[in-house]
C-alpha positions in Angstrom: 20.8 28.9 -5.2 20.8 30.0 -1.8 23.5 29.1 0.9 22.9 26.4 3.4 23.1 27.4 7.1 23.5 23.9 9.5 22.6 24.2 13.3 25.6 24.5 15.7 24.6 21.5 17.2 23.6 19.4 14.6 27.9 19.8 13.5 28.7 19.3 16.7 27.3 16.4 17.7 27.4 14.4 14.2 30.6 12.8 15.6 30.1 13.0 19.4 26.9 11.3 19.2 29.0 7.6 17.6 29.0 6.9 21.5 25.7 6.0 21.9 24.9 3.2 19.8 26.8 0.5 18.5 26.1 1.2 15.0 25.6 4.9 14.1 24.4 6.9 11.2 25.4 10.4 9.9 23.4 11.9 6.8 24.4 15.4 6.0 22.1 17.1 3.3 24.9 18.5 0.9 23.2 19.5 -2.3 19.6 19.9 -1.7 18.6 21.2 -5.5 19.9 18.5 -7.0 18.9 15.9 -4.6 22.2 14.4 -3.0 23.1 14.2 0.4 26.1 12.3 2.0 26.6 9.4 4.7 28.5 7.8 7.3 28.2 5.0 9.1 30.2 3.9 12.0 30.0 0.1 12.3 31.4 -1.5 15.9 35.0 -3.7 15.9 34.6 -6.3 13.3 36.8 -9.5 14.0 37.2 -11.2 10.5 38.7 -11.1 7.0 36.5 -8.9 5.9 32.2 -7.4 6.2 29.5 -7.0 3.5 27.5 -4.5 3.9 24.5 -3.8 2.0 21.4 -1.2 1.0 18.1 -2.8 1.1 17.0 -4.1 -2.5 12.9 -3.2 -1.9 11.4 -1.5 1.2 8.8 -2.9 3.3 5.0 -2.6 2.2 5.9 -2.5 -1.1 6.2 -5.9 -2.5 8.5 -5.2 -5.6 12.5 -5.1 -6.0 13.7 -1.7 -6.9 17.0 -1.4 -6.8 17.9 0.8 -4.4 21.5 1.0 -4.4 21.4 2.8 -7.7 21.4 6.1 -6.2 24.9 5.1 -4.2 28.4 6.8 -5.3 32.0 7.5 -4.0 31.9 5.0 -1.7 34.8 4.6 0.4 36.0 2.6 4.1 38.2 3.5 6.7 39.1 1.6 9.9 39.4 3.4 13.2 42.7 5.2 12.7 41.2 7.0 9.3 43.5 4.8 7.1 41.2 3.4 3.9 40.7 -0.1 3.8 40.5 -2.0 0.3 37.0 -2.9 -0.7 35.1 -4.3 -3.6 31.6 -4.1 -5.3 30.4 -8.0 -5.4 27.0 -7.8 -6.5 24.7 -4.8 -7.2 24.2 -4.1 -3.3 26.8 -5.7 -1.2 30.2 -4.0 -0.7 32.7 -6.5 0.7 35.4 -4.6 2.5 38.8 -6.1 3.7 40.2 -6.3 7.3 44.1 -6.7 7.4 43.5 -6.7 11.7 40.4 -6.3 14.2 39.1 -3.0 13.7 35.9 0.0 14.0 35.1 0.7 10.0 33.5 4.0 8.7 31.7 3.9 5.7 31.2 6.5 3.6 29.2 7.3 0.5 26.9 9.6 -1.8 23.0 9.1 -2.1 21.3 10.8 -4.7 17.4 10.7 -3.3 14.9 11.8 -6.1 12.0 9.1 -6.0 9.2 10.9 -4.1 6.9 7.9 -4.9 8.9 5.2 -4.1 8.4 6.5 -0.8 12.0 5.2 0.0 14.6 8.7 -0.7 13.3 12.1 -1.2 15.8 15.1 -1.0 14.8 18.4 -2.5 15.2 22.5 -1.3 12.4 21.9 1.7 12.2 18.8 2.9 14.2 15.0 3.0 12.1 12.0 3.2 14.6 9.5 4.4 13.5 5.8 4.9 16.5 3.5 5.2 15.7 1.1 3.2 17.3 4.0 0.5 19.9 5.7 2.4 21.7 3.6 4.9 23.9 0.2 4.1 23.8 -2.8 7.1 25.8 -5.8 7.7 24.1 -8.9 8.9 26.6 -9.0 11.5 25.3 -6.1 13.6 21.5 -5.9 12.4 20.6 -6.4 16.1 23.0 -3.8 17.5 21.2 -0.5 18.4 21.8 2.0 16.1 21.5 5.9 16.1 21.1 8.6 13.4 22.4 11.9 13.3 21.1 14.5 10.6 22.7 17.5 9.6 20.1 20.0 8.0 19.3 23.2 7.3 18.9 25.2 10.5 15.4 25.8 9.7 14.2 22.0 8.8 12.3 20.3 11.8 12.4 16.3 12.4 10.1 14.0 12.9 9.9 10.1 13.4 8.6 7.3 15.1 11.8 6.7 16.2 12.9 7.5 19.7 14.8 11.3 19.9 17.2 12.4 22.6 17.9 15.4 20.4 16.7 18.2 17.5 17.7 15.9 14.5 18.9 13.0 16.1 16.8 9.2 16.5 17.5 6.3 18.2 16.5 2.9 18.0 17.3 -0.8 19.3 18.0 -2.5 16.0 18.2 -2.1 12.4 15.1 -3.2 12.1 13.5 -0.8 14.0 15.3 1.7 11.9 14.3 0.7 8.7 10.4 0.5 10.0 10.7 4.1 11.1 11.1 6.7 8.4 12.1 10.4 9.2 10.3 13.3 7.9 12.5 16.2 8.0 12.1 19.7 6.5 9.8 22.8 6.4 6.4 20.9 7.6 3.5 21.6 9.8 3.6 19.5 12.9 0.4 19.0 15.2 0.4 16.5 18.2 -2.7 15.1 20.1 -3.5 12.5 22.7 -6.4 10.0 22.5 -6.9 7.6 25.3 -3.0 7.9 26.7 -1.5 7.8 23.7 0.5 10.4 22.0 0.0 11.1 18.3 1.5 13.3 15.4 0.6 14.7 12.6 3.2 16.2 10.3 2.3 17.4 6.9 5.1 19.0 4.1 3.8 20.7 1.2 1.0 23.7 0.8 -2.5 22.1 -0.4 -6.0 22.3 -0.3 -6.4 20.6 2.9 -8.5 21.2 6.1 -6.0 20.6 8.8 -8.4 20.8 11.4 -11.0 18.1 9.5 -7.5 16.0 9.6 -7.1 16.4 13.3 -10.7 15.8 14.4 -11.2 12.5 12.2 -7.7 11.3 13.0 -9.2 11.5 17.1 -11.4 9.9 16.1 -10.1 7.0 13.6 -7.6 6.0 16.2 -9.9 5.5 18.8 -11.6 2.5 17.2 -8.5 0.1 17.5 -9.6 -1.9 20.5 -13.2 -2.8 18.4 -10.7 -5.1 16.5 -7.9 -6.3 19.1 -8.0 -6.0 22.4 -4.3 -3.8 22.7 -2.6 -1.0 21.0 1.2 -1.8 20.6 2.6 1.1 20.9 2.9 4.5 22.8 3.1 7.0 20.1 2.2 7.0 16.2 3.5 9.6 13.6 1.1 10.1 10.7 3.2 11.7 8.2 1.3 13.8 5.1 2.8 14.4 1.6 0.9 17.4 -0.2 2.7 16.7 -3.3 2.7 17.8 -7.4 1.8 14.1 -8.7 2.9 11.5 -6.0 0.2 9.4 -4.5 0.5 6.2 -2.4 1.3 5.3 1.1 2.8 3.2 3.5 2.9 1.3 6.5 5.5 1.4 9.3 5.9 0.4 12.6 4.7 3.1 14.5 4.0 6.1 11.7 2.4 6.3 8.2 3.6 7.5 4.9 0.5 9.3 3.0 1.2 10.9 -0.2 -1.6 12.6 -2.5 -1.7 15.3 -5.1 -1.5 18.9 -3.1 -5.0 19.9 -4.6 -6.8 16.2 -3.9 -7.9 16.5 -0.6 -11.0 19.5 -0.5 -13.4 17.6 -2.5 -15.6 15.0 -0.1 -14.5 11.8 -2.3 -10.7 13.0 -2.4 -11.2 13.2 1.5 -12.4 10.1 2.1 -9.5 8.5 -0.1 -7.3 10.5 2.3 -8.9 9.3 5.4 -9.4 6.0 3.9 -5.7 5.5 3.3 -5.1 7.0 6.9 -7.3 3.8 8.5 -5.7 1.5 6.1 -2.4 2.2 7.3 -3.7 2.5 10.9 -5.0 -1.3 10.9 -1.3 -2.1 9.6 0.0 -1.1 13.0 -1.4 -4.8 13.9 -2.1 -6.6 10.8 1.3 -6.8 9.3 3.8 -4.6 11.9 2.9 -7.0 14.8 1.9 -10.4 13.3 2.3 -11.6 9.5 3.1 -14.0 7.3 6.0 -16.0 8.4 7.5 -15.4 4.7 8.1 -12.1 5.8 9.6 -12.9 9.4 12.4 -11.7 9.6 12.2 -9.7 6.5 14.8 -10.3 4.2 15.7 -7.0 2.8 17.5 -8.1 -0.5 15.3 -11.4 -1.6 11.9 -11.1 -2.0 10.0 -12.0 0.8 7.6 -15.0 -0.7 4.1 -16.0 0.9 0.7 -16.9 -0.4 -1.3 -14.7 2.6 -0.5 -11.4 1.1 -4.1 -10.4 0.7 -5.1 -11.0 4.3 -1.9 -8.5 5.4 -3.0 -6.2 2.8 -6.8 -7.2 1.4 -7.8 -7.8 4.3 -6.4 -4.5 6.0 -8.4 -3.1 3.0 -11.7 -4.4 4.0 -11.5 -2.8 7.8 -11.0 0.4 6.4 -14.9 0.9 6.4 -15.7 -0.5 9.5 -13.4 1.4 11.1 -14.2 4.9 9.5 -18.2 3.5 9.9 -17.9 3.2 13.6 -15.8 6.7 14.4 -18.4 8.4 12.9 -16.3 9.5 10.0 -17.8 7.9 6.6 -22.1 7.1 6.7 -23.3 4.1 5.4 -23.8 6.0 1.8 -20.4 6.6 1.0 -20.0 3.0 2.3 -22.1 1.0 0.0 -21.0 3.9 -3.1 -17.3 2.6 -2.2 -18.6 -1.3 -1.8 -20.0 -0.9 -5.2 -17.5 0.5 -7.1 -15.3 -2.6 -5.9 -17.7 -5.0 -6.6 -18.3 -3.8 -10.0 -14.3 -3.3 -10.5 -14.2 -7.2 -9.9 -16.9 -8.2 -12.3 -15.2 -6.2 -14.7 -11.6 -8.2 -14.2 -11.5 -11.5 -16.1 -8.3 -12.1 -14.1 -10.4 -13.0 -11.2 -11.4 -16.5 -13.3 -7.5 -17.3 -13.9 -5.9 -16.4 -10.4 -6.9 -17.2 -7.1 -6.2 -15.0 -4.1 -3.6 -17.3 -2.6 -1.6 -17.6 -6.2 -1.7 -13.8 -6.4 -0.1 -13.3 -3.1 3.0 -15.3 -4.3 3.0 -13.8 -7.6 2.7 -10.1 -5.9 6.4 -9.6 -6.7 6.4 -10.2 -10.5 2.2 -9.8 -11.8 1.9 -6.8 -14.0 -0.6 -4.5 -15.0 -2.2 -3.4 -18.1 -4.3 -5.6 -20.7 -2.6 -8.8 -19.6 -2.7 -8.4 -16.1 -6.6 -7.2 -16.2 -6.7 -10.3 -17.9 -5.3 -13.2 -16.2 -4.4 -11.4 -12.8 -6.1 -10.8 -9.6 -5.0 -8.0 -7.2 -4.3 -8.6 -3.6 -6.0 -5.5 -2.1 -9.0 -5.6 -3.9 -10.0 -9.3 -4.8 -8.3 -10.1 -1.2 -10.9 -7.4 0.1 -14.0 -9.3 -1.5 -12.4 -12.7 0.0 -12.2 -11.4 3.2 -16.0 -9.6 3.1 -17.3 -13.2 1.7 -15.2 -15.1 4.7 -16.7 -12.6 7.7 -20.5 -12.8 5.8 -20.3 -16.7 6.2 -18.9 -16.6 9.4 -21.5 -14.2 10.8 -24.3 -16.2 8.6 -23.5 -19.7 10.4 -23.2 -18.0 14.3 -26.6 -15.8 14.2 -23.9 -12.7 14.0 -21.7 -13.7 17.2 -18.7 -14.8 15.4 -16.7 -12.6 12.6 -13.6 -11.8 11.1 -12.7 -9.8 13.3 -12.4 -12.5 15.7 -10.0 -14.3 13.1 -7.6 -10.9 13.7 -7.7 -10.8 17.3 -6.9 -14.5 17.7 -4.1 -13.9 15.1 -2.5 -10.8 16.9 -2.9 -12.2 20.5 -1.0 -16.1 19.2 1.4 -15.1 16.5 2.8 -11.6 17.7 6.3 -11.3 16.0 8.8 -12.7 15.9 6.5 -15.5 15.0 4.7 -15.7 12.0 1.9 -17.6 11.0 0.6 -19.7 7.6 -2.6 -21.0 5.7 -3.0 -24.2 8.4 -2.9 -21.8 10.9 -5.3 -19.8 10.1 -7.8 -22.2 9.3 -6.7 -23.7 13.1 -8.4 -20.4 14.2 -11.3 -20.3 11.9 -12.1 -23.5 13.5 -11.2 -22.2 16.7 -13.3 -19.4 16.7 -16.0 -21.1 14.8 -16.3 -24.5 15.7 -16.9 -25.5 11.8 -13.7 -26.8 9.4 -13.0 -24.6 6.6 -10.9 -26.6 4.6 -13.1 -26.7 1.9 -14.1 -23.1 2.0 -10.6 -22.3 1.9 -9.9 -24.9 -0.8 -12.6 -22.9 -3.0 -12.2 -18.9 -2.4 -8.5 -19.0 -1.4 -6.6 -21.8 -3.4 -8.8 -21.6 -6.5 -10.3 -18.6 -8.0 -13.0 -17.2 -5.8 -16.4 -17.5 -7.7 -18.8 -15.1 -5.2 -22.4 -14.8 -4.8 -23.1 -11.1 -4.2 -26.3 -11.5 -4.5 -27.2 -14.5 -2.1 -24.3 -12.9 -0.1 -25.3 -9.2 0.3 -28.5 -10.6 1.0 -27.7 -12.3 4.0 -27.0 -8.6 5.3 -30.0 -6.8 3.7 -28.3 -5.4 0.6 -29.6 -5.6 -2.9 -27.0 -5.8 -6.0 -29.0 -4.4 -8.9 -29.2 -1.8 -12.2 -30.7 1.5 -11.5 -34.5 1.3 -12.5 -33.8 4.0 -15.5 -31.0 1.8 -16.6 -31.0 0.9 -20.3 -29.4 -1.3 -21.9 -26.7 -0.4 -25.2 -24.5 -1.3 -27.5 -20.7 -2.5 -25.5 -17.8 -3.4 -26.3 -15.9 -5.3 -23.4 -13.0 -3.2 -23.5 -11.5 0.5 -23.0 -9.3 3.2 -25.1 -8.1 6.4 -25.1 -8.0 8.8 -27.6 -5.0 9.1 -29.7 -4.9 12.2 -31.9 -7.9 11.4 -33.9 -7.8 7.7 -33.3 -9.0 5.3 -30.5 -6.3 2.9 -29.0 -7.4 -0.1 -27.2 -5.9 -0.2 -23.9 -7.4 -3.2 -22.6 -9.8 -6.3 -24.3 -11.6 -8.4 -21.6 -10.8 -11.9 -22.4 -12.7 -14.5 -24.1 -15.3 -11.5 -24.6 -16.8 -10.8 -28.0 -14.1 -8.3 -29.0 -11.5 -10.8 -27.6 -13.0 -13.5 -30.1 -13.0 -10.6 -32.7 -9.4 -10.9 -32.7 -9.2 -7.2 -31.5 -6.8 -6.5 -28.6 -4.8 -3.8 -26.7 -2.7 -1.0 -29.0 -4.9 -1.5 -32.1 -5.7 1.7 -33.2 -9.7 1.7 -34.2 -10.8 3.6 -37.4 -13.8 3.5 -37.6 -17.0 1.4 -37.4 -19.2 0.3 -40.4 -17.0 3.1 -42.3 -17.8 6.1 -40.3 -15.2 7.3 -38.1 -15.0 6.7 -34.1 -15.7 9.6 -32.3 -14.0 10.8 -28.8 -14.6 7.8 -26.5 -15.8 3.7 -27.7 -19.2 5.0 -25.8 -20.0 7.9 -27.8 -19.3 5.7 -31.0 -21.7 3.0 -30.6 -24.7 5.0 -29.7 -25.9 4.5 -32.9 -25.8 0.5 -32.5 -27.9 -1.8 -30.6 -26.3 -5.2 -28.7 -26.5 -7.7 -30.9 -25.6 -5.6 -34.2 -23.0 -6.9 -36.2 -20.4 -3.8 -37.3 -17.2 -4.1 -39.6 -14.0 -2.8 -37.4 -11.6 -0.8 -39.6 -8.0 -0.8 -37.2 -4.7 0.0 -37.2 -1.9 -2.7 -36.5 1.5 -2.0 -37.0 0.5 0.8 -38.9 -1.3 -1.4 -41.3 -4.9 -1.4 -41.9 -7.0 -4.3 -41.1 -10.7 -5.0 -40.5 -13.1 -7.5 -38.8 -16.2 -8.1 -38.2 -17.5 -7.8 -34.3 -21.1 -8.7 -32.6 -21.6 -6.1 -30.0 -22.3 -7.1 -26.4 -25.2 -5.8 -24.4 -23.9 -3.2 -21.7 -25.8 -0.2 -19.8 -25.8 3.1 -19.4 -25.4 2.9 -15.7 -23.1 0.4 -13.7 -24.9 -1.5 -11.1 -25.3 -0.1 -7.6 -25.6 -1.9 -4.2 -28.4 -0.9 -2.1 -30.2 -1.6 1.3 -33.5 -3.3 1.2 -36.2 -0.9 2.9 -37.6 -3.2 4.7 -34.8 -5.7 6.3 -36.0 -8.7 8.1 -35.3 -8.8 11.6 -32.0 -11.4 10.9 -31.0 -9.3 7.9 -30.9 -6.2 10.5 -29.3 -7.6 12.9 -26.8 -9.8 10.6 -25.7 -5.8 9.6 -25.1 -4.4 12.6 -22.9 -7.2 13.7 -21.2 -6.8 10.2 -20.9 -3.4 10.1 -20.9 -2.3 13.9 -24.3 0.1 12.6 -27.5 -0.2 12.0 -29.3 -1.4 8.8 -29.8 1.9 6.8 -33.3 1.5 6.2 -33.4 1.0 10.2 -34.2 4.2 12.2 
């Protein structure tokens, strides 16, 4: 292991700096290798019995309790004159420590940071991701105080946040708030910064990969250029996108004025891992409004150990999804090919979800804290990024289809930004207030129908209204299916998921039965490659295995094809289809020269 050298000035100031905040943050990186780094925090005179103070039980963007405080140890208090004040643990986040008199407290403690994906605490030999939500305690009592944060790292390690920064390693900010909606990225990274249209950007990327920095550069230019073809202000002066080139990790998140984007170090060369890179990038961009400067009120204020309930979770993040190709359309940075490859691939993930008959959009948004995944949750779950993406689509087609192409979404965001900027917050009848608004026309119903309930869409008398055609290749042909997936298991297929209600659902087959074989000959490598021999319609005898007991049934094979459906433009648009597009899509009709 090799020695740690600390900049002069980053000791020297870890102390001097408690001045210039009211609440201020010390995070010294002590044992890199094994992931563990200590804290302080210096709250301002507290004038009661005693203070809680608390680490966040879930971070923002990510809609699930985690449990942060797990990584906490040798925690200890002190009150101005260094003498340790008696505390106690009273529930699995809060630490309650006593005041015999009026006094400053410092806080100390251990944080072990090894969750890379969490995106919340990441210490290793190179770099420290450090959100707060992982690594630094509040009391209610000072959330609004400014706060400043002082890092002590390797002499080598560069800094970078969204955050305000007087200093090499130090950040400032006006509340905790802010604080906790601006993550630092410090370590050994590559740092490029740009200006587009007066404002100041960053791009800091840790880890070696198979990325093109300079395609990065040129299509972040240009992605954050097209903000004002949504809402009609940028709210801020400077945005941090910060890159993770990691060994597994993949995911991202929003923040107040910077990005989190994490994928595999080697999935960025190829054109489709690109455009999920760049993809994510605009994603989070559109955040920057949609969710950072207006939201839900459930969310406002967050509560940072409840979860934060509301039933418009897929507009903040569905809906976010479906400008992503607008966005990327209009800068120049995806064509309209890769749009309707990526349109198709979600449409035919939806068809294939029988959750999407059990759980409507606004049900989903609620339940975003507890649905799960798997067989049960393909089943009887929707998702809010994708299904609220196909919402939103159907919601802007209708609202361009009833105004000849003068009223969309978009408008819907605008209106939403420019009369609910935080701290307000805004819910289901206020939305429809604005569809109406914008519109002229009451969608109540509509809302009653693809929001409250399960949303049953039309693609094709919906893509048609834009010139698009949702249909199987002409060399399709149809085979044998099945209505389900597996993997293989040694020599054996396991189910991993049975669509329900289907054929193989009826069967009495479901997920973890390990199949045998069919009619008595053995499966082969995939479910596809074993019922080539079968047409739809043939009846076969399942031999399985079920708590390692064999069983058998009987099962009446479902027609499938050989190639998924595929969303296409018509050649030869009419002139409202054509024109119905490029108001949709900000581009002309493809089959338009």
């Amino acid at each position: 292991m090799k020695s740690i050298k600390y900049s002069a000035l980053a000791m020297a100031t870890a102390f001097s700096s408690l001045s210039f905040a009211d609440v201020n943050y010390s995070l010294s990186i002590t044992n890199p290798t094994h992931h563990l780094a200590d804290v302080t925090v210096a709250l301002p005179k507290a004038n009661m019995a005693h203070i809680d103070v608390q680490l966040p039980d879930w971070r923002t963007g990510r809609y699930e309790i985690l449990d942060l405080a797990n990584g906490v140890r040798f925690f200890s208090a002190k009150n101005k004159k260094g003498a340790e004040l008696s505390w106690s643990k009273i529930d699995k986040n809060t630490w309650r420590v006593y005041l015999d008199e009026p006094t400053e407290v410092k806080l100390s403690y251990q944080v072990y940071g090894n969750e890379l994906g969490f995106r919340a605490r990441h210490i290793d030999d190179s770099h420290a991701f450090i959100d707060a939500s992982g690594f630094f305690m509040f009391s209610e009592s000072f959330r609004q105080e400014a706060v400043s944060v002082q890092l002590n790292v390797p002499k080598t390690w560069r800094s970078v946040s969204g955050m305000e920064s007087p200093s090499n390693h130090k950040f400032v900010a006006n509340n905790y708030d802010i604080l906790i909606d601006s993550p630092i990225e410090t370590g050994i990274n590559k740092l490029h910064k740009f200006d587009v249209d007066g404002k100041k950007y960053e791009l800091v990327i840790w880890g070696e990969g198979n990325y093109d920095e300079s395609l990065m550069l040129d299509d972040l230019k240009k992605l954050v250029k097209t903000g004002n073809l949504i809402w009609d202000e940028y709210p801020f002066e400077r945005y941090v996108f910060m890159v993770h080139a990691t060994s597994g990790a993949g995911g991202a998140t929003e923040h107040l004025n910077s990005t989190i984007i994490q994928r595999p170090r080697y999935k960025f060369a190829k054109r489709e891992d690109y455009l999920g890179f760049i993809s994510t990038a605009a994603h989070e961009f559109i955040h920057t409004w949609n969710v950072k400067n207006y939201r839900p009120d459930g969310l406002v204020p967050y509560d940072y150990v409840n979860p934060n309930y509301s039933d418009l979770l897929w507009i903040s993040e569905g809906s976010t999804s479906y400008f992503e190709d607008y966005l990327l359309l209009n800068a120049g940075i995806s064509t309209s090919k890769e749009f309707l490859k990526g349109l198709t691939k979600s449409v035919n993930r939806h068809l294939k979800t029988p959750g999407r008959e059990v759980q409507s959009v606004a049900a989903t948004s609620l339940d975003k804290w507890i649905n799960q995944g798997g067989d049960h949750g393909k089943n009887f779950t929707t998702n809010i990024y994708s299904e609220g993406s196909l919402v939103s689509m159907a919601l802007d087609i209708k609202l361009l289809d009833d105004s000849d192409g003068k009223v969309s979404y978009r408008d819907v965001h605008r209106a939403l930004y420019n009369q609910f900027k935080l701290p307000k917050g805004f819910n289901a009848d206020d939305v429809k207030d604005i569809l109406k608004e914008v519109s002229g026309n009451d969608f109540s119903l509509w809302w009653q129908q693809n929001v409250e309930k399960p949303a049953i869409i039309d693609f094709d008398g919906l893509l048609n209204k834009v010139g698009l055609v949702y249909h199987y290749p002409e060399d399709a042909k149809a085979i044998a299916g099945f209505d389900g997936s597996a993997k293989l298991d040694g020599q054996l297929l396991t189910l991993t998921h049975v669509a329900r209600n289907s054929l193989a659902w009826q069967a009495g087959l479901t997920s973890e039965d390990k199949i045998v074989a069919f009619n008595k000959k053995q499966v082969r490598e995939s479910l596809k490659a074993s019922l080539e021999v079968f047409k739809p319609g043939d009846k076969v005898v399942v031999d399985f295995i079920r708590r390692d007991e064999l069983m058998t049934t009987t099962l009446t094979l479902s027609e499938d094809f050989d190639k998924e459906k595929v969303i296409t433009a018509v050649e030869n648009p009419t002139e409202r289809q054509a024109k119905l597009f490029k108001a949709w899509m900000g581009i002309n009709h493809p089959s338009v020269k």
